[in-house]
DOGU-951041 format. One record per residue: x, y, z of N, C-alpha, C in turn; chain; residue in one letter. Coordinates in nm, 2 decimals, always signed. Layout:
<rs>
+--------+--------+--------+--------+--------+--------+--------+--------+--------+-------+------+
!    n_X !    n_Y !    n_Z !   ca_X !   ca_Y !   ca_Z !    c_X !    c_Y !    c_Z ! kette ! rest !
+--------+--------+--------+--------+--------+--------+--------+--------+--------+-------+------+
!      X !      Y !      Z !      X !      Y !      Z !      X !      Y !      Z !     A !    A !
...
+--------+--------+--------+--------+--------+--------+--------+--------+--------+-------+------+
</rs>
This chain:
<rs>
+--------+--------+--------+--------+--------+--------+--------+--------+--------+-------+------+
!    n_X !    n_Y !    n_Z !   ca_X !   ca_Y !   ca_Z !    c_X !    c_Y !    c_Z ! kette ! rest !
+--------+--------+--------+--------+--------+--------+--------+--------+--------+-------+------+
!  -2.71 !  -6.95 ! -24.69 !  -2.83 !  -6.91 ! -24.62 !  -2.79 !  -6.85 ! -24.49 !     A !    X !
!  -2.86 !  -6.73 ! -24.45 !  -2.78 !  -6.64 ! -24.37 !  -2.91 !  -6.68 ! -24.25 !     A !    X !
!  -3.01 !  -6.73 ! -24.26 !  -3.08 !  -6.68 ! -24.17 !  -3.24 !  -6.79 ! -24.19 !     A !    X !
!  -3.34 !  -6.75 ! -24.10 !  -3.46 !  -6.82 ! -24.13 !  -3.56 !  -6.74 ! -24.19 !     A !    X !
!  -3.57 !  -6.61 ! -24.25 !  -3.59 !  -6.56 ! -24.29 !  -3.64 !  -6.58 ! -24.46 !     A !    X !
!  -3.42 !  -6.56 ! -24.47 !  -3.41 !  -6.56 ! -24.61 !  -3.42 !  -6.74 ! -24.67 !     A !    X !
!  -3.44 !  -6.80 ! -24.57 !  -3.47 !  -6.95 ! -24.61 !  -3.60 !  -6.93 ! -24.64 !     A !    X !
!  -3.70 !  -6.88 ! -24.61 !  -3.87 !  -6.93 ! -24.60 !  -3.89 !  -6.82 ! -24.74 !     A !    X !
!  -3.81 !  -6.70 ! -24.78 !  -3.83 !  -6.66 ! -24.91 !  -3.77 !  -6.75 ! -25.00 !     A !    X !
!  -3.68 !  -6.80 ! -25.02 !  -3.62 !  -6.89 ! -25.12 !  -3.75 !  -7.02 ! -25.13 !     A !    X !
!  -3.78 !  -7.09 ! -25.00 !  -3.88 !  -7.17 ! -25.02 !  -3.97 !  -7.14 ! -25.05 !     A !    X !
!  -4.08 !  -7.06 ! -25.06 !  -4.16 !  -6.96 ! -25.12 !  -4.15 !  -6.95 ! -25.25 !     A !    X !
!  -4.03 !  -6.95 ! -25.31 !  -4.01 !  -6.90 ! -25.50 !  -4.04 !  -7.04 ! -25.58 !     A !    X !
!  -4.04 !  -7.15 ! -25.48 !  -4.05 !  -7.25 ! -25.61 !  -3.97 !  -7.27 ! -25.72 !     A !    X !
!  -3.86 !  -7.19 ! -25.70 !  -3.74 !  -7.22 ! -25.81 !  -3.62 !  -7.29 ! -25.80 !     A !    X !
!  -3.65 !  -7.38 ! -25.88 !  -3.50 !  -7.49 ! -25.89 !  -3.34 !  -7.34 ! -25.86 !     A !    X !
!  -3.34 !  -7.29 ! -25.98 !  -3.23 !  -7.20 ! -26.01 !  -3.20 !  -7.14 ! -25.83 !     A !    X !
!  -3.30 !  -7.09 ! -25.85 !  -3.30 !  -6.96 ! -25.72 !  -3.24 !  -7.09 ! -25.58 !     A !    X !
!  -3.32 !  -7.22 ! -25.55 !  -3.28 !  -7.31 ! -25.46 !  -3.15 !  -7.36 ! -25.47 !     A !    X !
!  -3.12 !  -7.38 ! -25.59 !  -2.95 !  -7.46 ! -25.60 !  -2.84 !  -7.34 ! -25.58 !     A !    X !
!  -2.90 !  -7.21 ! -25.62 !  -2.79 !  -7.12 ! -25.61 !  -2.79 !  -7.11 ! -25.46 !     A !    X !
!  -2.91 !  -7.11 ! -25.39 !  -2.86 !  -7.05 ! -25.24 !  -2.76 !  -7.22 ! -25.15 !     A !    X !
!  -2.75 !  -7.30 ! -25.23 !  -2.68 !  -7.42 ! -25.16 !  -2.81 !  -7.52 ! -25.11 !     A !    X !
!  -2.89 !  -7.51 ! -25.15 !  -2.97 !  -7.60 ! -25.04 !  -2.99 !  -7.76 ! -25.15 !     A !    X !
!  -3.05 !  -7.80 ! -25.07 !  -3.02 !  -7.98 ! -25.11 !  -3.18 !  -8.02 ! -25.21 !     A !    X !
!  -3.06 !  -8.06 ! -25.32 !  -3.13 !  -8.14 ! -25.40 !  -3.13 !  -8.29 ! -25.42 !     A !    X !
!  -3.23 !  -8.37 ! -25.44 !  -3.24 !  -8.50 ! -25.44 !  -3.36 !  -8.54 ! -25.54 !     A !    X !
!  -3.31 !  -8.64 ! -25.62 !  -3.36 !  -8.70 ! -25.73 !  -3.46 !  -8.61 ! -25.86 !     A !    X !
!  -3.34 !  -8.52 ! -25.85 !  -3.41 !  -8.38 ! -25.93 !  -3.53 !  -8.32 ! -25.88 !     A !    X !
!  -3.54 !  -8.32 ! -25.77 !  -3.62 !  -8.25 ! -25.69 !  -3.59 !  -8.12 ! -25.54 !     A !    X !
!  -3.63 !  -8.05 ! -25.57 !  -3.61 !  -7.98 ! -25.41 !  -3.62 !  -8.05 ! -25.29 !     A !    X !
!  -3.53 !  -8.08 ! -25.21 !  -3.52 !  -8.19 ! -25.11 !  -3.55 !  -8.07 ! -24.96 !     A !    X !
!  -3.68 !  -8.09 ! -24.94 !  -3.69 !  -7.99 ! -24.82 !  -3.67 !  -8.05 ! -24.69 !     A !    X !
!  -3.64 !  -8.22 ! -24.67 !  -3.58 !  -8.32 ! -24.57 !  -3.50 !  -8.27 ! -24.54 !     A !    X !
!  -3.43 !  -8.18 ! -24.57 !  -3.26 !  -8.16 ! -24.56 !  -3.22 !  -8.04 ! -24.55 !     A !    X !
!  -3.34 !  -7.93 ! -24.48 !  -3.30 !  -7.83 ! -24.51 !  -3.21 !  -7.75 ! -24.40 !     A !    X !
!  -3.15 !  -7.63 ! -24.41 !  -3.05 !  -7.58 ! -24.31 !  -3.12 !  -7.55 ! -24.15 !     A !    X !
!  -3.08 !  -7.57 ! -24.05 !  -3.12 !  -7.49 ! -23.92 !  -3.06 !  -7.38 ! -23.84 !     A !    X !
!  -3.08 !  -7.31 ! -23.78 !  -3.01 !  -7.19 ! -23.79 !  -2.99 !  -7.14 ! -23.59 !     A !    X !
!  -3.00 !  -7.27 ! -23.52 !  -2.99 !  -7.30 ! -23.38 !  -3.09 !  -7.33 ! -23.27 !     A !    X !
!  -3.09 !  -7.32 ! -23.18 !  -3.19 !  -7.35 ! -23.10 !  -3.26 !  -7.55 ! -23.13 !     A !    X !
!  -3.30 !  -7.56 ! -23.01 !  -3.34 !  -7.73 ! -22.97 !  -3.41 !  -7.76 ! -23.09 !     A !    X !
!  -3.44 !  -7.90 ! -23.15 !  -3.48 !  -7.95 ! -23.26 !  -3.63 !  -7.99 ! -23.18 !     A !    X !
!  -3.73 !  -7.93 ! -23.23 !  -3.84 !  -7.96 ! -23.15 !  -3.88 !  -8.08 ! -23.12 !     A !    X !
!  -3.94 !  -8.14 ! -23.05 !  -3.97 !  -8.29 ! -23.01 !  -4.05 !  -8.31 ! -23.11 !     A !    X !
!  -4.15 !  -8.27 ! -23.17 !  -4.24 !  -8.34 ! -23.32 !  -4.20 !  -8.21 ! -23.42 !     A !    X !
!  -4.19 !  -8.28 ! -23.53 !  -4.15 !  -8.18 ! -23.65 !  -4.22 !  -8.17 ! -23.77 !     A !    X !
!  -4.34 !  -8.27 ! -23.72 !  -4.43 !  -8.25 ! -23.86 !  -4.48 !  -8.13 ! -23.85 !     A !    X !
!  -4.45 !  -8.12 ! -24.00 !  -4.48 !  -7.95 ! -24.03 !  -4.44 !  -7.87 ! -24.03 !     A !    X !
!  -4.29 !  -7.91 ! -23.97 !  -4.19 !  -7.81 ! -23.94 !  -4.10 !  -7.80 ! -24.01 !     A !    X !
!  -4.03 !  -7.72 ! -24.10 !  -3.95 !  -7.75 ! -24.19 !  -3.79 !  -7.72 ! -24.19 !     A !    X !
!  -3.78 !  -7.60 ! -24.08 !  -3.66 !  -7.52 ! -24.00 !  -3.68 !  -7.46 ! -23.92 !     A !    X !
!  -3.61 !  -7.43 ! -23.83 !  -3.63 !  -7.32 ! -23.72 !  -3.49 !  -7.25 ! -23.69 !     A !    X !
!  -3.52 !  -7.16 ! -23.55 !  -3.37 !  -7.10 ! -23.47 !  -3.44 !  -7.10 ! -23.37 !     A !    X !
!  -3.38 !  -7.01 ! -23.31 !  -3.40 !  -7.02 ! -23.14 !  -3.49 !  -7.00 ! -23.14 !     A !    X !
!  -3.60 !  -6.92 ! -23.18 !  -3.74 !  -6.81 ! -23.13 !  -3.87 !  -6.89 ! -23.21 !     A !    X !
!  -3.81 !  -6.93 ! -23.39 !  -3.87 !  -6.88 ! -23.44 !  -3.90 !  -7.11 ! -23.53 !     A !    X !
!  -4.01 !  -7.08 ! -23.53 !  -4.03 !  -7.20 ! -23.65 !  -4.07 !  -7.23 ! -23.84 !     A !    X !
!  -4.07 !  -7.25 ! -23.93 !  -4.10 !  -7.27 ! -24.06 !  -4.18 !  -7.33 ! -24.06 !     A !    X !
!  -4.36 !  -7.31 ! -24.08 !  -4.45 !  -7.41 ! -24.10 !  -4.50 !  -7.45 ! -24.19 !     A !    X !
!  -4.62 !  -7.52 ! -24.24 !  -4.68 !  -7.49 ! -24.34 !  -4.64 !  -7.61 ! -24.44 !     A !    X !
!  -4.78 !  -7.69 ! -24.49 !  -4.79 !  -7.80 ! -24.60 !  -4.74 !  -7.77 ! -24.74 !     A !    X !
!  -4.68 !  -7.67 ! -24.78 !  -4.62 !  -7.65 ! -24.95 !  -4.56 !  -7.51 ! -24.96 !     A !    X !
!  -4.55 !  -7.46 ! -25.04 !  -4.49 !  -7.35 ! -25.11 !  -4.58 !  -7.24 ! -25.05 !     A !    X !
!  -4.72 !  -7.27 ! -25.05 !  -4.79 !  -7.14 ! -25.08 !  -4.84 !  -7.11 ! -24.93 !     A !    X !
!  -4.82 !  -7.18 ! -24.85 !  -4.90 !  -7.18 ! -24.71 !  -4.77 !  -7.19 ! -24.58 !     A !    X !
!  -4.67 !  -7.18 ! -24.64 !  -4.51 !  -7.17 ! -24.56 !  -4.55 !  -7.00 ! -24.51 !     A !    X !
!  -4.51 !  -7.01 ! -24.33 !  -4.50 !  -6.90 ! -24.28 !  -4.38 !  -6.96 ! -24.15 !     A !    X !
!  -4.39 !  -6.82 ! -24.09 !  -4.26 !  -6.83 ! -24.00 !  -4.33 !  -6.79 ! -23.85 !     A !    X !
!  -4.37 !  -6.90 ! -23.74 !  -4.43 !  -6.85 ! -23.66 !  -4.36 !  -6.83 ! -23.51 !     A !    X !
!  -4.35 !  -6.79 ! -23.39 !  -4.29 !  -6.82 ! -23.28 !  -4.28 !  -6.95 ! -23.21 !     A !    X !
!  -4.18 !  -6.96 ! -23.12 !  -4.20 !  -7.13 ! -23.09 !  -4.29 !  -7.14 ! -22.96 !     A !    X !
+--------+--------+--------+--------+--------+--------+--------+--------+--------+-------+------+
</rs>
């Protein structure tokens, strides 16, 4: 995973295949989104709802279909 970008597309597909091939963490045969990559910048002080970030930028959104990438 090169980026926060190409993470919030992979999160977006909903696919086991597509998720295991880019390395990201599985758990109990499930997509483990607890665990997913960060790509720098401070770990925000509350993170519900947050799923990754970098410096600028955060991953939000309750599921698959409502994940967007907003400023911090």
């Amino acid at each position: 995973m090169k980026n926060i970008k190409q993470l919030l597309n992979v999160m977006k597909e909903c696919d086991n295949e597509i998720w295991l091939t880019a390395g990201l963490p599985f758990a109990h045969g499930e997509q483990d989104w607890t665990d997913l990559p960060t790509f720098g910048g401070d770990e925000p002080k509350n993170t519900d709802g947050i799923w990754s970030w970098d410096k600028c930028h955060l991953i939000v959104g309750t599921c698959a279909h409502d994940l967007e990438i907003v400023e911090r």
